[in-house]
C-alpha positions as CSV (number, residue, x, y, z in Angstrom):
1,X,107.8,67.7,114.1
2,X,105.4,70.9,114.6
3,X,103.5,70.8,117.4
4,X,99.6,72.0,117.0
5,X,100.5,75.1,119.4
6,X,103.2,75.3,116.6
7,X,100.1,75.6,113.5
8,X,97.9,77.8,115.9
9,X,100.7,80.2,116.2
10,X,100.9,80.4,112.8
11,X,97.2,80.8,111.9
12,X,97.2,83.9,114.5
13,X,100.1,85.4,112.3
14,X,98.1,84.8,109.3
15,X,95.0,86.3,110.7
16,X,97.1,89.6,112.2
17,X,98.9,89.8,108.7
18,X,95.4,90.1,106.8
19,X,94.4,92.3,109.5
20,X,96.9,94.6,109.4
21,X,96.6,95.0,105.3
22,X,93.5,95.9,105.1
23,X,93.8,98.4,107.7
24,X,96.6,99.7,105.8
25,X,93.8,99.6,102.4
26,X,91.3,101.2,104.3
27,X,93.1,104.5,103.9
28,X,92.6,104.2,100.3
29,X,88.7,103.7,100.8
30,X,88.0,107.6,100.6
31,X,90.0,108.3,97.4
32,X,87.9,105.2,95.5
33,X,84.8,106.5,96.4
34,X,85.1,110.2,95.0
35,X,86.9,108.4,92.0
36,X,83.3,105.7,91.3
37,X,81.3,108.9,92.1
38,X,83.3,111.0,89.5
39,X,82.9,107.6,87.2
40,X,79.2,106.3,87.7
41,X,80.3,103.2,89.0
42,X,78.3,102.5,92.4
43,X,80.0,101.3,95.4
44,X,78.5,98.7,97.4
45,X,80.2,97.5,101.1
46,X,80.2,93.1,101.2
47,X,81.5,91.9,104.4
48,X,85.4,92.1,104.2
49,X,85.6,94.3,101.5
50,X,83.9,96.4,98.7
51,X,81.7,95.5,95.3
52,X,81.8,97.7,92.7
53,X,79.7,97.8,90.0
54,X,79.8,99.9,86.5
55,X,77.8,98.4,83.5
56,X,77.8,95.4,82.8
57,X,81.5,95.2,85.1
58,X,81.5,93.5,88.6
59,X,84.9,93.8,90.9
60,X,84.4,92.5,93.9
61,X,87.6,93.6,96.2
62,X,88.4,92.0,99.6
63,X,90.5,94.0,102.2
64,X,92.0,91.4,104.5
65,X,93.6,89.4,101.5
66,X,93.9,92.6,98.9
67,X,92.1,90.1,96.2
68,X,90.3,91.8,93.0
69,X,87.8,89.5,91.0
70,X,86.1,91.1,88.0
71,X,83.5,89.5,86.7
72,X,81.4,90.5,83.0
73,X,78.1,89.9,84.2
74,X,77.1,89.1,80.5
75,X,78.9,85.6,80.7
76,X,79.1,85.3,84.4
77,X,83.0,84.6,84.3
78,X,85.4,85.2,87.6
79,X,88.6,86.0,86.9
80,X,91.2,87.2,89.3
81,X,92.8,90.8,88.2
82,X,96.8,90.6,88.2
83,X,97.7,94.8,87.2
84,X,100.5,95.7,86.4
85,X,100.1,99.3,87.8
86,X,102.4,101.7,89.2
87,X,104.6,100.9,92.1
88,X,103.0,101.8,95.5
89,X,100.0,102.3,93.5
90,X,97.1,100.2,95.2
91,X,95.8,97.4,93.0
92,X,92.5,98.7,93.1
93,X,93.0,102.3,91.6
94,X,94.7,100.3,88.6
95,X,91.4,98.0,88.2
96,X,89.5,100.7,88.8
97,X,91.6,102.7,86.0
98,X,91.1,99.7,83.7
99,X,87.1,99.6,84.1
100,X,86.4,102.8,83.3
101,X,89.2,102.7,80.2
102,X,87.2,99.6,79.0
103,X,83.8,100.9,79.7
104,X,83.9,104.5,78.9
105,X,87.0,104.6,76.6
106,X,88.8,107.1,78.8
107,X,92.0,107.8,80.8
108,X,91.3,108.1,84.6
109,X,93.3,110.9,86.6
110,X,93.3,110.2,89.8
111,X,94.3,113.9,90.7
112,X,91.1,116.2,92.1
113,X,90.5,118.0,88.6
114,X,87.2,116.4,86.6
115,X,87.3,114.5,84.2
116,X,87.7,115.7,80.6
């Protein structure tokens, strides 16, 4: 039978785990904000994470658990965003690849050369 020291153990693994993912995301946090800058869409810090907003578009993105919701603010519906992006590609850069495809009809390079 697990003991509560048992649970509280793993709680603290839990809690490290997230905390060592979105340290590892945090990297990334640079690279997003000269892509929304190049894109229009404004970036907005929450606590534990980032909101960012392009039109009508909401994603809200939380570091600790790496979760991207994207919401149309026209109908007010959540919906979690599953990508299927390029491996070791972040899941962000794909949804934020996908937004501005939707919203502006336009591939998104995420090299350092502007946009076309």
């Amino acid at each position: 039978m697990a003991t509560p020291d048992h649970f509280k153990e793993r709680r603290q693994a839990k809690r490290e785990a997230r905390k060592v993912r979105a340290d590892r995301l945090k990297k990334w946090v640079p690279l997003i904000k000269t892509l929304c800058d190049r894109y229009g869409i404004t970036v907005a810090e929450i606590p534990s994470g980032f909101q960012l907003r392009h039109q009508e578009y909401i994603i809200n993105w939380w570091l600790p658990t790496n979760k991207i919701m994207i919401q149309y603010a026209g109908s007010g519906e959540t919906r979690e965003f599953m990508p299927d992006g390029e491996p070791g590609e972040p899941k962000i850069i794909t949804a934020i690849k996908k937004l501005v495809e939707v919203t502006r009809g336009e591939k998104v390079s995420t090299t350092t050369q502007s946009p076309s």
